[in-house]
N, C-alpha and C positions, 0 to 999 in steps of 0.2 A: 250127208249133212246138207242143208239146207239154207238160204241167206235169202233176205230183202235189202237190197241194195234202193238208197235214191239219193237224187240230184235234184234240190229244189232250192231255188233262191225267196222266194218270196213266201212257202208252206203250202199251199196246194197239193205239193207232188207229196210232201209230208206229208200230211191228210191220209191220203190213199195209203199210202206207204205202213203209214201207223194203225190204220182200222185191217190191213190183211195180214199186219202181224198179229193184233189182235185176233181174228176170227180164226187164224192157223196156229198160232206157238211157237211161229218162225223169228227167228233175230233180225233184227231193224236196223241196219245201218247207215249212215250219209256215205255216200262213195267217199270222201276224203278219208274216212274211219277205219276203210277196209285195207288191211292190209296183204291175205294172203288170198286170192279169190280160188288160187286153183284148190284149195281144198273142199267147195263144195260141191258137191253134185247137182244140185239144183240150185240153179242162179235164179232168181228175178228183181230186175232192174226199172224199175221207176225212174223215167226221168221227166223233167220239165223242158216243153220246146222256147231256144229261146232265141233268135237272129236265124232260122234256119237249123238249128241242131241241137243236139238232146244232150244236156246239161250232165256234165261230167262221164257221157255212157264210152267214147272215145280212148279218156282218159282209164279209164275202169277196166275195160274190155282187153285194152293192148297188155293186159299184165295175164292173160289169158294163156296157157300152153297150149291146151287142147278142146275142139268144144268138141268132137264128137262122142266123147261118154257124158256128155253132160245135156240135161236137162233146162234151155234159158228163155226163158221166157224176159219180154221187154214191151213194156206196157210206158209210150209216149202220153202226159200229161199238156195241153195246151187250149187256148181258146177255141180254134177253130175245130168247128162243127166234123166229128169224128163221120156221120152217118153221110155226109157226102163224099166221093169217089173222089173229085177232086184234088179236096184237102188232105187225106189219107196218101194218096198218090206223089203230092208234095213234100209233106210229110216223110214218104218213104226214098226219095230220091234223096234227099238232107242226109239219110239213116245211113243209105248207101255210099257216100261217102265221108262217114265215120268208121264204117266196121268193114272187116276184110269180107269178101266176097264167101265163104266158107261161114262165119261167125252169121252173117243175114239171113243168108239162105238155112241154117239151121234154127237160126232160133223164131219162137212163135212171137208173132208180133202183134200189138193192140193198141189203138188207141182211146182214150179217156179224156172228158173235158175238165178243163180246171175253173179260173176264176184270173181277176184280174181288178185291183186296188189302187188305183193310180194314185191317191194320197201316199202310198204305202213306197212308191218308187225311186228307185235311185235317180238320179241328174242321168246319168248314161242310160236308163231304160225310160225314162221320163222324155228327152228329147231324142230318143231312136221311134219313138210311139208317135212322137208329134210331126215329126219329119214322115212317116209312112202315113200316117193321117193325112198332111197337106198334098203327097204325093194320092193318099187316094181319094179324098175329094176332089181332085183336079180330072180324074179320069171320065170319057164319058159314062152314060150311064150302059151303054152294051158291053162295055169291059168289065165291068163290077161283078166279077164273082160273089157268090152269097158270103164267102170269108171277108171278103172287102165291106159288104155290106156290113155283116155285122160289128167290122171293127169299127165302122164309122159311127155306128148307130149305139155302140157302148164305149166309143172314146171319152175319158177324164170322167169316169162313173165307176162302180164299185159293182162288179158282176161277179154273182158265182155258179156255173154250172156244174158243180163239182154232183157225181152222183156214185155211192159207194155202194149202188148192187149191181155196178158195172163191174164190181171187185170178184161177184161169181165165175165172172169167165175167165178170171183168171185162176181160180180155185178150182176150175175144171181142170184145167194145165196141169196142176199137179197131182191127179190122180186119186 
């Protein structure tokens, strides 16, 4: 059996989430929904990144027995630019201290860009964005990672990078 699992606060990671069950016939559901995970063979786990980690995949995963008969693929949702080494690299440290050492090293990992609504945010993501804002326009400009860059550059604006035939390589994963 089979399952799409996500973790999305704001629907981005829904998005994705919703068009690859679409295009495969696979069950969709929010990681609070799920209750028994060991019973599928094939996990895939959408989450939204969101303060450094991947939205409910911690929570999800530890209810986990076994991964080495399973099939998990985990596909991170988040603003910053997938195609740089950097942000991936960051990204994947965050991952690694979510998931047990065993659970990482086994599962295929990808990352996907989402989108971001600043009308749309809560008071608690609303001024963690403005606080990392003020912190990175204060930086010089030789420290500005292209991630810093572009959060500056789409702060309190309405961005969507969301691109769902990124969702192929995940539909290679599962054979």
């Amino acid at each position: 059996m089979k399952i799409i699992i996500y973790g999305s606060q704001y629907g981005t990671t829904k998005k994705y989430a919703d068009e690859l069950g679409k295009r495969t016939n696979i069950e969709v559901k929010s990681y609070d929904d799920v209750t028994d995970i060991n019973m599928y063979d094939t996990i895939i786990y959408l989450g939204g990144l969101y303060a450094g980690g991947v939205l409910g995949m911690k929570k999800t995963f530890a209810r986990l027995s076994s991964v080495s008969d399973k099939n998990i693929i985990i596909a991170t949702v988040g603003l910053a630019d997938p195609g740089d080494k950097e942000n991936t690299d960051t990204i994947k440290r965050g991952m690694e201290k979510q998931l047990s050492k065993e659970l990482f090293d086994h599962a295929h990992i990808l990352h996907l860009r989402g989108g971001i609504d600043y009308s749309c945010l809560g008071l608690k993501h609303k001024t963690m964005m403005a606080m990392l804002y003020k912190k990175a326009t204060g930086l010089p400009e030789e420290k500005k990672t292209a991630e810093v860059k572009a959060m500056i550059e789409t702060y309190n604006k309405k961005v969507d990078f969301v691109d769902l035939n990124r969702l192929d390589e995940v539909q290679l994963l599962l054979g």
